[in-house]
Phi, psi and omega in degrees: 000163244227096188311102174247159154284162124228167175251129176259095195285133196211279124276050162178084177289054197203137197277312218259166207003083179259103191303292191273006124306316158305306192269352162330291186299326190316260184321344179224155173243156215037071166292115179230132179294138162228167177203150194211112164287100177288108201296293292235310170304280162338310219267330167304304183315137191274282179337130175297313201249036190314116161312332197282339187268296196303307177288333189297325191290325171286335123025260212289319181306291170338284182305344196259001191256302173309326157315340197263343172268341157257029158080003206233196146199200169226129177283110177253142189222147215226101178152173177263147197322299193280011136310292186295288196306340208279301179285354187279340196262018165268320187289316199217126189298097166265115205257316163204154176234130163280166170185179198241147169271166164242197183206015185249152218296346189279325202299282175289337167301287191345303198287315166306356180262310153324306177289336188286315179314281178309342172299323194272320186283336214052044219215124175279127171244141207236122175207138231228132175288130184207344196249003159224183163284322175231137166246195199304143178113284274236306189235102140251147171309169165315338193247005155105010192249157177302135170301091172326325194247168202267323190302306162294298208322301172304296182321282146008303167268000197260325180317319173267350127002278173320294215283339181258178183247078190294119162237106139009134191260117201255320191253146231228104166264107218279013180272006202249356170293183174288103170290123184184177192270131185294143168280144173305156160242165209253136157320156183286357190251336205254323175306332176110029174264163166235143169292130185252192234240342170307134194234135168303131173304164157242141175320003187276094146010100124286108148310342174278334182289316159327325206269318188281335225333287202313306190288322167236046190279349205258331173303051181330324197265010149266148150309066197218030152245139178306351176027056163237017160342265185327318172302331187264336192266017156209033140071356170304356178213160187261149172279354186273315177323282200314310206304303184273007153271280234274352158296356177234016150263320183188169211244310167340287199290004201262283167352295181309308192278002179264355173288302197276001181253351167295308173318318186294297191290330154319291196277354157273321195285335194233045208271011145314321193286010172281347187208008157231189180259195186261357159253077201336316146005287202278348175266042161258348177259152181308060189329166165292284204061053170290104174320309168298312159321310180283334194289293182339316168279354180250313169270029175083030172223052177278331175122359173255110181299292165341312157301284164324315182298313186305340194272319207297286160344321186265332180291315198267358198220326201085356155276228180111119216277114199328306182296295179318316172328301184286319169289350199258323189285312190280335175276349161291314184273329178276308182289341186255334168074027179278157179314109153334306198292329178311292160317295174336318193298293169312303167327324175290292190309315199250347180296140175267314181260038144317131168207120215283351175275300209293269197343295216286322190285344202253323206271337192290349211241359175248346187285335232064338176282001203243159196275152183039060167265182192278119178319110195006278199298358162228143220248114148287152181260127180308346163293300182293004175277294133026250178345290203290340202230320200210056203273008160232031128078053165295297176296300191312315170304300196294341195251327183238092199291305191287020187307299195255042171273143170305346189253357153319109230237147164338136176303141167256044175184153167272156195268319210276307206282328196283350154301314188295319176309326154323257209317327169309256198343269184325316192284353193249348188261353145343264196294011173275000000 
């Protein structure tokens, strides 16, 4: 058998500047590229035609054509992680596999369970920061534990920030892959998928949207965030690149990427926080949880335009534009009094750039239950939200046609009386 590396593409779907694809070729000869459709994963997605399994496969399709231009290919496999590697080490003399690391609690069981596989072989696993800039660890406090507030947290990355020197890793010694015959690729129907009718943002930088970021970011009905979400949550683009245009564009949008990587690093140091909250305290109160009320909020009909439009926007695109988040999450918990993990779920289920450190801190951080979240006792009002944001119902109109129509249905909670019941409700569930 034939002495190979292989590298394992996982979240950073991309030839350029890839950390453990660089150094896989620096340092090894026969590199052969893998990608593994994780069942452990797949099998969870409620959707036939979930959009995020259609693009990694075009994804993978992509990458496996380039590869195919470098005399090489790519392997794709259908199965759980440590299954497959258990038959690739019968198929092939493997000598060690690289890879970039992850950090969500499914994400390091998988690999340690991998890595325990390779250990029994003796077979070097080699694995590389590649999907933040600082990862857990990296930006700690004086006393060496992770920051809870976001605010020194920042200070902090941008102070190490400021101090490297990032450069993107551009020349590649693609002579060092593995030469060989393209492989099949398994159909979006042979993953247990359909295409859906949901169209991907692209992945193309826009600087001027980058450039304004700060001025029309809160203004749902502009063009006026990068929507490239799905690229950073599958590596389709580098985060070290992005990270250094908007340091020389704008500071905001700089900002945004020092929010996800605070999440992140929350959810690795803390990973109770997928199904409790992170201020144990708050998994004391008593949800409504009215099946009907959340149905009402998933489809877009609660009597609140603002709300509705927004829900209607994540239905119809898999999007929702970062300010309508924080009001639709704070009118479910608060006004509707529903379980934050609820929302969270439906956001998972329907988000194209769902990523699960970011989701759980943004619903945890309108919840209130989340570390340096917004305080119980403040309530948005979806108007004065309204007024400020969308105050000639540009967005609202386009997502709600029948807005002033008879088939628009009532509001379904009054805002005055359903703040105060929150603040009762949280404050007594405090103070017990």
């Amino acid at each position: 058998m034939q002495k190979i590396t292989l590298f394992w593409f996982r979240r950073d779907l991309r030839l350029d500047d890839n950390t453990g694809l660089y150094y896989a070729l620096s340092q090894e000869e026969n590199v052969l590229p893998l990608f593994i459709f994780d069942q452990n994963i797949l099998e969870k997605l409620e959707d036939e035609d979930d959009a995020r399994v259609g693009f990694i496969h075009d994804q993978i399709t992509d990458l496996k054509s380039q590869f195919e231009e470098k005399d090489s290919s790519l392997l794709v496999k259908i199965g759980r992680p440590v299954e497959i590697f258990k038959s690739l080490l019968e198929d092939y003399d493997v000598q060690a596999v690289y890879t970039n690391r992850d950090y969500e609690p499914y994400a390091k069981e998988r690999d340690k369970e991998v890595a325990k596989l390779l250990k029994e072989k003796a077979i070097e696993l080699f694995t590389f920061k590649d999907q933040m800039i600082f990862e857990p660890g990296e930006v700690l406090n004086g006393s060496g534990e992770f920051y809870k507030v976001f605010t020194p947290y920042s200070r902090v990355w941008l102070e190490e920030f400021k101090k490297q020197t990032i450069e993107p890793l551009n020349y590649f010694h693609w002579k060092n892959l593995l030469e060989c015959k393209a492989f099949d690729l398994p159909s979006l129907k042979e993953v247990g998928f359909e295409k859906s009718s949901i169209e991907i943002p692209p992945k193309m930088t826009d600087e001027e949207i980058i450039r304004h970021y700060d001025k029309n970011r809160n203004f749902p009905a502009k063009e006026g965030t990068s929507r490239l979400g799905i690229h950073l949550r599958f590596g389709s683009i580098s985060i070290r690149k992005l990270a250094l245009t908007a340091s020389k564009l704008n500071d905001t949008y700089l900002n945004e990427l020092i929010w996800r990587e605070f999440y992140m690093t929350i959810l690795a140091y803390n990973p109770q926080v997928v199904d409790k909250a992170f201020k144990p305290a708050y998994d004391q109160i008593p949800w409504r949880n009215n099946e009907e009320e959340f149905k009402a909020w998933c489809e877009g009909k609660t009597g609140y335009p603002i709300v509705d439009a927004g829900m209607r926007e994540l239905n119809t695109t898999g999007y929702m534009h970062n300010r309508v988040r924080m009001i639709v999450a704070s009118f479910l918990t608060k006004h509707l009094l529903i379980d934050w993990r609820w929302g969270e779920a439906y956001f998972a289920r329907k988000l194209l750039d769902f990523e699960l450190a970011s989701n759980n801190g943004g619903w945890q951080w309108a919840a209130g239950t989340g570390t340096d979240a917004q305080p119980y006792f403040r309530v948005f009002n979806p108007e004065s939200q309204t007024d400020k944001f969308d105050k000639d119902l540009r967005y609202i109109k386009k997502w709600i046609p029948e807005l002033d129509s008879n088939d628009y249905p009532k509001p379904i909670v009054d805002h005055k009386f359903a703040r105060q019941r929150a603040i009762d409700t949280y404050k007594e569930a405090l103070n017990s």
